[in-house]
N, C-alpha and C positions, 0 to 999 in steps of 0.2 A: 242049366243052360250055359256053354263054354262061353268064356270073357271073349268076345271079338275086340277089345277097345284098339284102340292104337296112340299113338306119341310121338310127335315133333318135338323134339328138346337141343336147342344149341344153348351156347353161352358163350357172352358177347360183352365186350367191354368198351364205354363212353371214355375218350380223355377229356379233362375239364382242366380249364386253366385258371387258377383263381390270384387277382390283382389288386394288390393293395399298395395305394400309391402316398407317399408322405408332401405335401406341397405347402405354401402360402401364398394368399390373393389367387388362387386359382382363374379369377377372370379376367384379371389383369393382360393387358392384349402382349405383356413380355414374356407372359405363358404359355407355352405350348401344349400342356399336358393334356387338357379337355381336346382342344382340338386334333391332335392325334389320335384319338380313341375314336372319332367320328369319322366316318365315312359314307359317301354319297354310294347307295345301292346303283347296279349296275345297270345302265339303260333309264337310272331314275333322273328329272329334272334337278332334286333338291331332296337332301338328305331330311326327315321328316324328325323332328323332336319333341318333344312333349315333358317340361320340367312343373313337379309336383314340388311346390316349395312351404312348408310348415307356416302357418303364419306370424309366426311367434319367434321365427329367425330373424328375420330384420324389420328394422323399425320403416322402412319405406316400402311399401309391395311395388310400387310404381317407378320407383326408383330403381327399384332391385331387377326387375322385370328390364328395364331398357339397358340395364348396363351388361347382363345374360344376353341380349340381342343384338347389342353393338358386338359385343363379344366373339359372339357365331357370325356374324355376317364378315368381320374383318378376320377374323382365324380360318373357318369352316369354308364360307363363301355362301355357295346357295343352300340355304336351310329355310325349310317350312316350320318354325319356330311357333308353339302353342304355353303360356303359362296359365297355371293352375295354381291357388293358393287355398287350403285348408290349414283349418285349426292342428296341434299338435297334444300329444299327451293321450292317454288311454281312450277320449272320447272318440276319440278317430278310428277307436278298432272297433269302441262300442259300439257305436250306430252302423248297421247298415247302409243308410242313404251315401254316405260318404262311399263306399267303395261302388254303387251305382253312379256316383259322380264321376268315378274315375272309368268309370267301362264307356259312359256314357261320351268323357272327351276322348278315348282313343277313338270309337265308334266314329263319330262327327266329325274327327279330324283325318281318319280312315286312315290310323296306322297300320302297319303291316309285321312281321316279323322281323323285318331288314329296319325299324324305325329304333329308336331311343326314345327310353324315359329318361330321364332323369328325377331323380328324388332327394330335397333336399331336407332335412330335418333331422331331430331325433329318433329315438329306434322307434315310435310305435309310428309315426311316419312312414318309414322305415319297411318298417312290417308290413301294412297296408299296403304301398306302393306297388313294395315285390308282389304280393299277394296277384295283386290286380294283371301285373306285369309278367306273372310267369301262367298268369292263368287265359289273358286273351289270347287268341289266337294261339294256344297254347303255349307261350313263351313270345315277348318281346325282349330287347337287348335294353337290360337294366345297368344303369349306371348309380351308385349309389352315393351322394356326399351326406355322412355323420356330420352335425353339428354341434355334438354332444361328447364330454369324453366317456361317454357309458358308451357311446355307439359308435365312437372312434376305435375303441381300445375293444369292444367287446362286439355286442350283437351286430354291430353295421360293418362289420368284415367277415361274416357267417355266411351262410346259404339256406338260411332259415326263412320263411315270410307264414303268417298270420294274420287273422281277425278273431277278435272274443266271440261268443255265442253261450247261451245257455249258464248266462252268468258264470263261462268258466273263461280263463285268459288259455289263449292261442287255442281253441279249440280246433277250428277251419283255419286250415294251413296247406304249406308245399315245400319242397327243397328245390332252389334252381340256385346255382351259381350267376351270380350278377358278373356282367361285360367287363366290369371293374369299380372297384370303390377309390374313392379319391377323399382322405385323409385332409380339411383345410382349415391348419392352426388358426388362419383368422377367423376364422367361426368360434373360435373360443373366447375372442377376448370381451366380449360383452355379454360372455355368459352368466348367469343369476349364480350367486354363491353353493344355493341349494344343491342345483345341477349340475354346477363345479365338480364336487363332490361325490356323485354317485359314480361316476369312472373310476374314480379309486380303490373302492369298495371292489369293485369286477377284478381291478387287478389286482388286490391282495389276494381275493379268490384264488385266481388262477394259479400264485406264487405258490399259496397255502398248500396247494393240491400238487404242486408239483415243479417248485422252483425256488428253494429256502432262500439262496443267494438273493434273490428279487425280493422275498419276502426283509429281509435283512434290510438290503437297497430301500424299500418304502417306511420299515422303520426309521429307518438313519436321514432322511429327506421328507420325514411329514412333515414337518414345521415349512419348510420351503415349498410344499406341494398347497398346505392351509394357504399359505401363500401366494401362491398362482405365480411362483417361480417358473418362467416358460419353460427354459432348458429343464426342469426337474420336470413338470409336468409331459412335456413333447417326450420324453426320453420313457416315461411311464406308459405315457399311451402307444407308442412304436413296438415296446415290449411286451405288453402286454396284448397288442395284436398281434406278435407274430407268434406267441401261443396260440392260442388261438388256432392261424392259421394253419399252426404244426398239427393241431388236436385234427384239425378237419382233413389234412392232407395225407398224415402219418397216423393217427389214429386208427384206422381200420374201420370206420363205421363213419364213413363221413353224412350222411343220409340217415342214420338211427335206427339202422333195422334190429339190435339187440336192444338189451336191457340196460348197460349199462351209457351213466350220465355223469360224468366227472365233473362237467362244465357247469353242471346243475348244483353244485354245492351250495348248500345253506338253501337254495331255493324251491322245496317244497314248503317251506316254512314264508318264504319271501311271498309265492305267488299266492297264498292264504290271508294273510294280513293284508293284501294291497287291496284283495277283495272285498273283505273285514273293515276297512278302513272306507269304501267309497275311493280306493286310491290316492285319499290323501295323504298318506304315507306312502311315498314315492317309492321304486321300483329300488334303487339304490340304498337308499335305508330300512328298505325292507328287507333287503339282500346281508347287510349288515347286522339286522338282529335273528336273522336265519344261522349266517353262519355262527356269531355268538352262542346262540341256541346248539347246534349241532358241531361246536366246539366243545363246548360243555359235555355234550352228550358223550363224546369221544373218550374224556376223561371219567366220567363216567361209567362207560364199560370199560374203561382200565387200559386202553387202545395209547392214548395219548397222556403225557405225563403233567399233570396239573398244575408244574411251574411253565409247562407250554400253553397250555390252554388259557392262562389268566398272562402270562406274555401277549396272545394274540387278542385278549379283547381289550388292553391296555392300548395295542396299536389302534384297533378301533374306533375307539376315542379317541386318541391323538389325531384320528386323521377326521375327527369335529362329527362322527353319529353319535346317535343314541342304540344300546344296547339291548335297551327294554320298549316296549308301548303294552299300555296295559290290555291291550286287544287280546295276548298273548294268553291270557289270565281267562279272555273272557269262556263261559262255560251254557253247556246248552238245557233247557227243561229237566233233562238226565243228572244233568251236572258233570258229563262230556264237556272234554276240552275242545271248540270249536276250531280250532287251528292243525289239530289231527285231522281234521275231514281233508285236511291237503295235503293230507299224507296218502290217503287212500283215492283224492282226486291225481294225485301226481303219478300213481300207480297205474290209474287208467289211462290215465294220456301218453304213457311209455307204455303200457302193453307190458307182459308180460312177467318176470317175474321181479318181486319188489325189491330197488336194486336204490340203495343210499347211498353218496356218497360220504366219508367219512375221518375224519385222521389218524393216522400211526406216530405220524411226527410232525412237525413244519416240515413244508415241502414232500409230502407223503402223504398221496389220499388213498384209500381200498374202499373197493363197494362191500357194503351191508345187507344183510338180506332177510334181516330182524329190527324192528322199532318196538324195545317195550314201556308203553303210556304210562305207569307208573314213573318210569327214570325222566320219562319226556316235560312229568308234571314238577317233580324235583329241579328238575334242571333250570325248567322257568321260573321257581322260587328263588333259587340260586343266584338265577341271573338278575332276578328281583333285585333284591338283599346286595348285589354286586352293584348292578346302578346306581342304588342308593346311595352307597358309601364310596365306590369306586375304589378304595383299600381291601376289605375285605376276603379276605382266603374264601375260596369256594371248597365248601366241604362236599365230597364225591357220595 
């Protein structure tokens, strides 16, 4: 029987603007930045908004909520003004109900396409929010404020949004470019030391992969970064999002349709241990004994040279993680290392073929496209034996 088929085929190209704005006291009515970005829909009475604020941002929700509203009404003017406050931290991806919550106030409050979210918090915040926000009505105009320097400097200037499921982290996701993120150093300053800290980590990442001079730069200013030096830190987190920004805009794959994951460094190992752990071991020091781990591993296969690899886990520790958690260690009925299951979970969540990031040098990553579990169980000895002493030559 002859093919009858036939094919419509064009190809078509979106422009996307993506914005990331550096500010302090954003609500401050001396501000203009927020209210610029708002705009009353055409023929509409009152610009529609809807801000989603972590609850674990400010110590007043009631407080926080009328000074957001005084804010919009003397900037913006007429706005139909909605606050929402959820808890923040991975529980907010875990549960379900949370993101019914959120469909539920756009719903009720009968946002539209032309309306504003606003989300304020850290990244799993963050992620949720967008999630919600790029998925009603197929897309609402997300405005994102980070509160965190993991989500200033890293994931909260992305086009990434998720929720966990299936016991796996970001499973259910999207890509939308948010209306603009707005970067507000006062959100840092009564940040918990812990949380301090995890932004750092992201931008060593990003140096380690592809920017020695930066990597350099955060050696030479950890003591002042421990420190919650502003200018050291502001200056960290600027830089290290506008990698970032460059990865998403210049990179060639802003959306993810190949294999390869640079950004991803050290984090198939990161998003296994947070798992492992009940997420008590935060996203940031998990990220921190991932790249450790696959530091090592680098020197290992002979990629990277071993007075580099024990350089960059020296920085590591100066910049106050830990290298090791004995999670790492732990092994399954087999006597299978259970933290390689996130090797071959990371595998499925990219699709395709298995593609690591890796080092050649500081400031030099190349995708991998081999993990062998014998080097991976050595290396976590290694890394062992290296915490312990923090001196100690790591034998390859």
């Amino acid at each position: 029987m002859p093919d009858t088929s036939t094919c419509i085929e064009e190809t078509f190209t979106v422009p996307h603007r993506l914005r990331v704005y550096f500010t302090r006291a954003v609500f401050s009515c001396e501000n203009n930045l927020l209210a610029a970005l708002i705009a009353k829909p055409e023929g509409a009475n009152a610009a529609k908004v809807l801000m989603v604020c972590d609850a674990n941002t400010v110590d007043c929700q009631s407080q926080f909520q009328a000074e957001v509203a005084r804010y919009l009404n003397t900037q913006v003017g007429d706005v139909a003004f909605t606050y929402l406050a959820l808890p923040g931290g991975e529980v907010v991806k875990n549960e379900t109900h949370y993101l019914t919550q959120l469909y539920d106030a756009i719903e009720s409050n009968q946002l539209c396409r032309h309306s504003y979210i606003i989300a304020v918090g850290g990244g799993a915040l963050l992620d949720l929010v967008g999630y919600a926000a790029a998925t009603a009505h197929r897309g609402i105009r997300l405005i994102r404020m980070p509160t965190t320097t993991l989500s200033q400097g890293d994931g909260g200037v992305g086009v990434k949004n998720s929720v966990n499921a299936y016991g796996k982290k970001n499973f259910i996701g999207s890509f939308a470019v948010p209306h603009a993120v707005i970067n507000d150093y006062a959100f840092l300053d009564a940040l918990p030391e812990r949380q301090m800290r995890d932004g750092y980590i992201e931008a060593l990442k990003v140096g380690l992969i592809r920017d020695r001079d930066f990597v350099e730069w955060i050696e030479a200013h950890a003591d002042a970064l421990v420190l919650r030096d502003p200018s050291a830190v502001e200056r960290l987190i600027e830089r290290s999002a506008q990698h970032h920004v460059n990865h998403i805009v210049q990179g060639g794959d802003p959306f993810e349709v190949g294999s390869s994951r640079p950004l991803d460094f050290g984090h198939w190992v990161a998003h296994k241990l947070e798992q492992m752990s009940a997420f008590h071991i935060s996203h940031g020091e998990a990220v921190a004994c991932g790249i450790a781990l696959d530091t090592l591993y680098s020197a290992k296969s002979g990629t990277l040279p071993l007075a580099d690899a024990e350089r960059i886990l020296k920085v590591i520790q100066q910049l106050g993680f830990s290298i090791y958690y004995p999670e790492l260690a732990a092994t399954d009925s087999q006597g299978r290392l259970i933290v390689m299951q996130g090797l071959y979970e990371f595998r499925e969540h990219l699709g395709g073929q298995l593609t690591i990031c890796l080092l050649k040098a500081i400031g030099l990553g190349y995708d991998a496209h081999e993990i062998n579990a014998e080097w991976i169980q050595e290396c976590i000895e290694s890394l062992h034996r290296y915490s312990a002493t923090s001196k100690q030559t790591v034998s390859r």
